[in-house]
VOPAGU-2260 file (C-alpha; in pm, 1 decimal, decimal comma):
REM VOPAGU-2260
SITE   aa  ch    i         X         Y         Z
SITE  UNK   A    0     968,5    1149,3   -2657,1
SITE  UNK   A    1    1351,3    1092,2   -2589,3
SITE  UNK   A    2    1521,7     797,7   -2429,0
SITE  UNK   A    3    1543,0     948,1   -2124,3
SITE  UNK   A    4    1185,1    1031,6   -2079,0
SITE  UNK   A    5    1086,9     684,7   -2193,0
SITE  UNK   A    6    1324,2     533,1   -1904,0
SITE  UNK   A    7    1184,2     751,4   -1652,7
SITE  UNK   A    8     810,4     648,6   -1730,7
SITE  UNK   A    9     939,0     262,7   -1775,8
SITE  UNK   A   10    1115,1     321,5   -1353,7
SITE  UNK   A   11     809,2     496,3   -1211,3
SITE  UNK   A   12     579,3     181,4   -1374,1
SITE  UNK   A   13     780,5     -69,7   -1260,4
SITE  UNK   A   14     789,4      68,6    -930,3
SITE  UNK   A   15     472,5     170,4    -877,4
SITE  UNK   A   16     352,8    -246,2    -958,1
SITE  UNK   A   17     661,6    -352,9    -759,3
SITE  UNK   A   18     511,9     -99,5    -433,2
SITE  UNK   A   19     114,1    -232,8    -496,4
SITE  UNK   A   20     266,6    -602,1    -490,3
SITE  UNK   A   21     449,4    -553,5    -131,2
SITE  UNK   A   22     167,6    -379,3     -29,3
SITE  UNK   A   23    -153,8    -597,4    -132,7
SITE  UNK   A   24      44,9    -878,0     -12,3
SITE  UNK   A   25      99,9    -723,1     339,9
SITE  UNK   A   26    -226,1    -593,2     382,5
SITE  UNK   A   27    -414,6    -926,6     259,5
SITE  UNK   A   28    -257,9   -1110,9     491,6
SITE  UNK   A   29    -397,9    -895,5     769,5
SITE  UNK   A   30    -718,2    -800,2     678,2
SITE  UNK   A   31    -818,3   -1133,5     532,0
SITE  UNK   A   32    -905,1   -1470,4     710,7
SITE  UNK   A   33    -756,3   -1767,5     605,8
SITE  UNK   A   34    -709,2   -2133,7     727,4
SITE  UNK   A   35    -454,8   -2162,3    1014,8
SITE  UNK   A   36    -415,9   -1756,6    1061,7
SITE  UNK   A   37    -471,5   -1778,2    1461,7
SITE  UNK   A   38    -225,2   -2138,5    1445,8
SITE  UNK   A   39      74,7   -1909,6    1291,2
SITE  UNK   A   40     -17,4   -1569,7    1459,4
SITE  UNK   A   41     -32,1   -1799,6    1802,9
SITE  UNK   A   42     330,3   -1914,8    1718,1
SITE  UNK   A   43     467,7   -1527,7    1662,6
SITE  UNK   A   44     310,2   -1505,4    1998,0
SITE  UNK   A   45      14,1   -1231,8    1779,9
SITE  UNK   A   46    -337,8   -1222,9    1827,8
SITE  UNK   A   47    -531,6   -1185,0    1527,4
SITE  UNK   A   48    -641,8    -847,5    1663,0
SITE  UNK   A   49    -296,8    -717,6    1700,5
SITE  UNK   A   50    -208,1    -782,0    1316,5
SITE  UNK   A   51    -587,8    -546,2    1161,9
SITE  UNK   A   52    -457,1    -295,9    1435,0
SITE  UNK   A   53     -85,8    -320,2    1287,4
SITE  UNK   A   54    -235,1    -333,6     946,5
SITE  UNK   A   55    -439,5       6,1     996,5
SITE  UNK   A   56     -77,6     153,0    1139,0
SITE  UNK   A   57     120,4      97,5     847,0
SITE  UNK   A   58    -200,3     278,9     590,5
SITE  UNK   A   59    -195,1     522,3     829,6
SITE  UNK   A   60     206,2     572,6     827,1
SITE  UNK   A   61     225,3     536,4     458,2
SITE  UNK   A   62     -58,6     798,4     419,1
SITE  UNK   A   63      95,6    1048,6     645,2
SITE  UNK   A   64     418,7    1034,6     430,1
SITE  UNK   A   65     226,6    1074,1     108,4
SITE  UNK   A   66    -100,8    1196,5     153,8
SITE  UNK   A   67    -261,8    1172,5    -182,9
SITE  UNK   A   68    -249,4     788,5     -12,9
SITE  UNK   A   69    -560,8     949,0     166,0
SITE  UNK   A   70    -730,9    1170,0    -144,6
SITE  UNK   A   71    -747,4     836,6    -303,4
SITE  UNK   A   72    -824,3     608,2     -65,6
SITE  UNK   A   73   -1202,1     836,2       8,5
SITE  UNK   A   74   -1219,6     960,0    -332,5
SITE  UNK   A   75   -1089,4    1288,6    -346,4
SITE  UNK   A   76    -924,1    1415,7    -737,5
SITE  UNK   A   77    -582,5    1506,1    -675,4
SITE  UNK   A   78    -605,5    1868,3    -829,7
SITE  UNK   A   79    -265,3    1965,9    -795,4
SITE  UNK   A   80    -145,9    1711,1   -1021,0
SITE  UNK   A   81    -419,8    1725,2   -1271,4
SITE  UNK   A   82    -362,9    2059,3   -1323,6
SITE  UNK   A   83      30,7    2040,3   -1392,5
SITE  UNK   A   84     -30,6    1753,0   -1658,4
């Protein structure tokens, strides 16, 4: 395997952990219930229904730009890819 190769593997690992890191962290904050969520929301001037609703948005968004978001999110084998490995 040449450098090259090596670096491209090394970018598309760090950015795939960088990418689940934003995104657990945005969606746990919005699908989870913590102590003073509805005391903060309330400031923003958000209900707590407004962020799950926002929350379902952005999966949605994110799996209409890449959809294998959606065959792996219910379980589906990505074929395509399998197939050119």
């Amino acid at each position: 395997m040449n450098t090259s190769k090596k670096l491209r593997i090394t970018g598309w690992v760090l950015s795939i952990l960088i990418a689940l890191l934003l995104i657990v962290g945005s969606a746990s904050g919005k699908f989870t219930q913590w102590e003073g969520k509805s005391e903060m929301f309330g400031k923003l001037g958000w209900d707590e229904d407004v962020m799950v609703k926002v929350g379902i948005i952005a999966w949605i968004a994110l799996g209409l730009r890449q959809p294998d978001v959606f065959r792996l999110a219910f379980g589906k084998r990505l074929a395509a890819k399998q197939e050119g490995a």
